[in-house]
Structure formats: C-alpha cells, structure tokens
ZAMI-881530 format. One record per atom (N, C-alpha, C): x, z, y; atom name. Coordinates in steps of 0.02 Angstrom, whole numbers. Each point is the difference from the previous one (the first is absolute). Layout:
! ZAMI-881530
+--------+--------+--------+------+
:     px :     pz :     py : atom :
+--------+--------+--------+------+
:      X :      Z :      Y :   CA :
...
+--------+--------+--------+------+
END
This chain:
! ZAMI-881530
+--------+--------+--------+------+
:     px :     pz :     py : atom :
+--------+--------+--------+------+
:  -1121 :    804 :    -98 :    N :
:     28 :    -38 :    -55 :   CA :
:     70 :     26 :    -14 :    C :
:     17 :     40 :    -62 :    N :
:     42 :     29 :     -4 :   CA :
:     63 :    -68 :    -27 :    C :
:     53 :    -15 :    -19 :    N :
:     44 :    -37 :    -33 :   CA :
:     56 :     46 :    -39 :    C :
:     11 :    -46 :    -53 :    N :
:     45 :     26 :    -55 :   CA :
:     52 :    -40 :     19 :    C :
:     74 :     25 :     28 :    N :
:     58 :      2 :     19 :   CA :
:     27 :    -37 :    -59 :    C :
:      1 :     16 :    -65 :    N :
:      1 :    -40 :    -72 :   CA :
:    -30 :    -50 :     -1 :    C :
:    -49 :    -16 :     22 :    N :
:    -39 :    -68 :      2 :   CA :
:     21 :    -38 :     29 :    C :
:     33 :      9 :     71 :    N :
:     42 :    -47 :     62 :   CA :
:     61 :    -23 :    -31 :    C :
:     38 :     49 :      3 :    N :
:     80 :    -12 :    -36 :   CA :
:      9 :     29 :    -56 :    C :
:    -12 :    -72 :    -47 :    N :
:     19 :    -33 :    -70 :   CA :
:     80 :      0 :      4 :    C :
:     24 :    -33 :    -42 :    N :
:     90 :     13 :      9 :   CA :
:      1 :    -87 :     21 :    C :
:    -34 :    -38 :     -4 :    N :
:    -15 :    -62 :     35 :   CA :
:    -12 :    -18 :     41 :    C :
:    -26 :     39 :     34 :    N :
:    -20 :     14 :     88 :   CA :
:     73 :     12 :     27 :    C :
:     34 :     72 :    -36 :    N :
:     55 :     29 :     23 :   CA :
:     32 :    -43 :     -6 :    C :
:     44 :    -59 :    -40 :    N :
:     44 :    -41 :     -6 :   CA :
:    -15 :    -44 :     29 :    C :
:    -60 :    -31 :     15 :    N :
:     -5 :    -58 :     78 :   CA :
:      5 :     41 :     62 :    C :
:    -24 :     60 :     -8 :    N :
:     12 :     25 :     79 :   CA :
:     83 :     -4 :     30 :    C :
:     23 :     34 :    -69 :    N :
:     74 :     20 :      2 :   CA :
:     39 :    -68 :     20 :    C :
:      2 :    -52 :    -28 :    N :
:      0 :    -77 :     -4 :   CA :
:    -20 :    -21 :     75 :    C :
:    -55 :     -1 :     17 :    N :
:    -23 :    -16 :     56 :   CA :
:     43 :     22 :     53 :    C :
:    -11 :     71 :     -6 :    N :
:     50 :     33 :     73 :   CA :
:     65 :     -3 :     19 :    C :
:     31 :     -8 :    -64 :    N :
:     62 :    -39 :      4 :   CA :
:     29 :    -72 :     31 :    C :
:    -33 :    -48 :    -14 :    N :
:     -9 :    -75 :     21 :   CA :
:    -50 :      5 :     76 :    C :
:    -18 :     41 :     21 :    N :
:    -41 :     22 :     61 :   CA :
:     57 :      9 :     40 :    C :
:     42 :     47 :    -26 :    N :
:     63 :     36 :     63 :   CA :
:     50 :    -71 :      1 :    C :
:     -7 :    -46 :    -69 :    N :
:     49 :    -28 :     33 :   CA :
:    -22 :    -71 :     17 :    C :
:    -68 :      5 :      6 :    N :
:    -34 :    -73 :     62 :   CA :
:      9 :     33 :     70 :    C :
:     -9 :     72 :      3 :    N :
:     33 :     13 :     82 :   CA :
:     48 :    -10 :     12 :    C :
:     48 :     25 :    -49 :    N :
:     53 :     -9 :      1 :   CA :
:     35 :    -59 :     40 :    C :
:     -9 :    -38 :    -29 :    N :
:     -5 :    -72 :     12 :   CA :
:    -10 :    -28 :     54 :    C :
:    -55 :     25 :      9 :    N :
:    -43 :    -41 :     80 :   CA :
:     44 :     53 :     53 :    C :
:      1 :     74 :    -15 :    N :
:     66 :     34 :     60 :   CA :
:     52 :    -66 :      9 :    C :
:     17 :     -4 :    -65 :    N :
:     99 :    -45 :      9 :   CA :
:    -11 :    -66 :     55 :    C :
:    -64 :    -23 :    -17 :    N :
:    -26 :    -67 :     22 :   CA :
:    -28 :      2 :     83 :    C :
:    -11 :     68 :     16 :    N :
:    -29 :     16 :     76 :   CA :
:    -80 :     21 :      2 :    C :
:     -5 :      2 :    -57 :    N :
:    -76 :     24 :     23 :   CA :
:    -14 :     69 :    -27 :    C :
:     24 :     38 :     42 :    N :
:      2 :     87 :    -39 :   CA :
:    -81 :     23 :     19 :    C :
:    -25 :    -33 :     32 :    N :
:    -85 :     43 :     16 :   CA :
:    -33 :    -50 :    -29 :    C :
:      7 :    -61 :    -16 :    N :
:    -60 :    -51 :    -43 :   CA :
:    -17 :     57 :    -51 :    C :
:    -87 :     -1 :    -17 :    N :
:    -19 :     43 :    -26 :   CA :
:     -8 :    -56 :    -75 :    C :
:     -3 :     28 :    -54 :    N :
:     12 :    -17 :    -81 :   CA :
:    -78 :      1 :    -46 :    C :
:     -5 :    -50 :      2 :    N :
:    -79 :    -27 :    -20 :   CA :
:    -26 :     19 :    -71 :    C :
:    -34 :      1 :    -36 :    N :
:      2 :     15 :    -54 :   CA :
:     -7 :    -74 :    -17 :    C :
:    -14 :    -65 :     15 :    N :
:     24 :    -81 :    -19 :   CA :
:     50 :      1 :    -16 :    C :
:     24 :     10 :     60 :    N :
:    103 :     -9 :      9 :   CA :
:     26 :     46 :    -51 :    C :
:    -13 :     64 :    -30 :    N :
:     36 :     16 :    -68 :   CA :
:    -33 :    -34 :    -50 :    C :
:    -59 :    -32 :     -5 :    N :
:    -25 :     -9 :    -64 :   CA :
:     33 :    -89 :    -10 :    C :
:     -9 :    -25 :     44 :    N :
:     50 :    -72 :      5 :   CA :
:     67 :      0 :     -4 :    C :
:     38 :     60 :      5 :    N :
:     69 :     11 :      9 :   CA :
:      7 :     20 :    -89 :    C :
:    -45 :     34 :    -11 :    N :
:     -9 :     26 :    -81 :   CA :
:     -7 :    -70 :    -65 :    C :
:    -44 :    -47 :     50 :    N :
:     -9 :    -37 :    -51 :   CA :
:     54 :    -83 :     11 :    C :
:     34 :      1 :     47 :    N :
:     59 :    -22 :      0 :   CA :
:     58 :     -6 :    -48 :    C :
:     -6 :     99 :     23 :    N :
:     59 :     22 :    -51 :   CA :
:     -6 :    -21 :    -86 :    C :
:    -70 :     13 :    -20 :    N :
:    -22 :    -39 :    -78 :   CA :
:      9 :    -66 :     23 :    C :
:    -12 :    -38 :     26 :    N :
:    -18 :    -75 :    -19 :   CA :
:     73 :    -25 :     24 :    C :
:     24 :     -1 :     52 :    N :
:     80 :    -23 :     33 :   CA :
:     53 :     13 :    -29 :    C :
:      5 :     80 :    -20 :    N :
:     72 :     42 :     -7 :   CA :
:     -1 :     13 :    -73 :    C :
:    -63 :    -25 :    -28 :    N :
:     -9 :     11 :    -86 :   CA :
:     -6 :    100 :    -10 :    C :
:    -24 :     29 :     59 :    N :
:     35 :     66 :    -25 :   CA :
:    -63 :     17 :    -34 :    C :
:      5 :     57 :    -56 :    N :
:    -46 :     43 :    -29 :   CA :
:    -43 :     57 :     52 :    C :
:    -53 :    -28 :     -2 :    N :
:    -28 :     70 :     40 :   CA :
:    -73 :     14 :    -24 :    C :
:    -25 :     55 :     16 :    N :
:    -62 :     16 :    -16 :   CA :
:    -53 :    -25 :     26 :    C :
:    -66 :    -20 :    -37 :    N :
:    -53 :    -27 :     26 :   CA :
:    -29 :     33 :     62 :    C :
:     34 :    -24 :     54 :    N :
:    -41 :     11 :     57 :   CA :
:    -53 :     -8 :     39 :    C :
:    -50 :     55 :     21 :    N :
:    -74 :    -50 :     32 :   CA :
:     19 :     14 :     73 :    C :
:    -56 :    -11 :     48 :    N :
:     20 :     11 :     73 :   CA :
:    -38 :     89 :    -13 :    C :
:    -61 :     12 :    -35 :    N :
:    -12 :     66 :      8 :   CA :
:     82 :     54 :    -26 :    C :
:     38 :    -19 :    -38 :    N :
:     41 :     29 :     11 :   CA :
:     42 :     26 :     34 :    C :
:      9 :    -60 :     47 :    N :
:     46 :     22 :     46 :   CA :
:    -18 :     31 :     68 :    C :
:    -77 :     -3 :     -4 :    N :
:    -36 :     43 :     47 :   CA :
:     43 :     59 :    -21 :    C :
:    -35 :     20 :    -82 :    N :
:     -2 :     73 :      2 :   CA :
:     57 :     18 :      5 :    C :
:     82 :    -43 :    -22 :    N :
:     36 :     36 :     37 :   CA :
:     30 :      4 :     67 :    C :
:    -29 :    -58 :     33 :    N :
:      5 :     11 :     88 :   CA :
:    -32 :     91 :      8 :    C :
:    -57 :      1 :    -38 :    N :
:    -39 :     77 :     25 :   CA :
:     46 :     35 :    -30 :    C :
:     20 :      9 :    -62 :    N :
:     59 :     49 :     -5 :   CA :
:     53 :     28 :     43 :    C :
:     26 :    -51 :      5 :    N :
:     45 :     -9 :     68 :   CA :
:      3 :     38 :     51 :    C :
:    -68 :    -22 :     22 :    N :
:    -44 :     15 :     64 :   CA :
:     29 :     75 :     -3 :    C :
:    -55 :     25 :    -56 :    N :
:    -23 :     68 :     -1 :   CA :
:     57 :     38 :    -14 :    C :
:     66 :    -36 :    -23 :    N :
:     52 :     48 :    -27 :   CA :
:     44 :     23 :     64 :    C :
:     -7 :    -40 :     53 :    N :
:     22 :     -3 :     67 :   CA :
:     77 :    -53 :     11 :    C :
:    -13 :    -37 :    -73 :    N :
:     72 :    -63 :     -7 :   CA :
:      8 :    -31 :     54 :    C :
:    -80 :    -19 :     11 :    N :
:    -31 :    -95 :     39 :   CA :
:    -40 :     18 :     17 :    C :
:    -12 :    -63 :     78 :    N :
:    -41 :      0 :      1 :   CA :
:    -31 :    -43 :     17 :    C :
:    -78 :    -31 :     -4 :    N :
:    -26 :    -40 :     -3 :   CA :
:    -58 :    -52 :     37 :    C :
+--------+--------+--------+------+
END
C-alpha cells in the first residue's frame, strides 16, 4: 500500500501539528518546573489541556481530535524530538 505524502499533510494537518507540538513542549515544560520530568504525556492530557485552553482561557485554537495528536506524538517520535 503505497501513500501520497500530499494526502497526509494538508496545510491543516501542518498547522495542528505545528500548534500541537508547541503546547506539547510546554505541558512538559510545566510538569519539569512542577517535579515530574519523566511523567510520560498522554495524548488525554494534551487533548484536555487543549480543550481547557478553548473553553477556560477563551483562547482561539484549532479543531482538535485525539487522532491528531497521535499523529503528531508519531511525528515527534519519528523526528527524534520525543518520545513516547
């Protein structure tokens, strides 16, 4: 099963990934300052931290699903950022 690289990353994919990985470094971020530098980062715990940020902090963000933030946990993964 071959895949079209164009088919995966839309510029919508790219701007939640981009989005995602950002607010990713700084839920570690976070949990480092707080003492937990090896608690491993759930894909719940960003997607509840995501939808916080809309519903609590009023902020603008992109429609997030949890398959998203798989795929960019695997980005990640594979880019050698994170790991998972």
């Amino acid at each position: 099963m071959k895949s079209n690289l164009s088919e995966v990353l839309t510029e919508q994919t790219m701007v939640k990934t981009a989005f995602l990985s950002y607010y990713i470094s700084m839920y570690n971020s976070v949990n480092r300052e707080i003492g937990y530098d090896d608690a491993p980062v759930t894909v719940d715990e960003i997607y509840d931290f995501i939808q916080d940020m809309r519903h609590e902090a009023g902020k603008q963000v992109p429609d997030i699903r949890k398959e998203d933030i798989r795929f960019c946990f695997y980005m990640l993964k594979v880019s050698g950022v994170c790991k998972h």
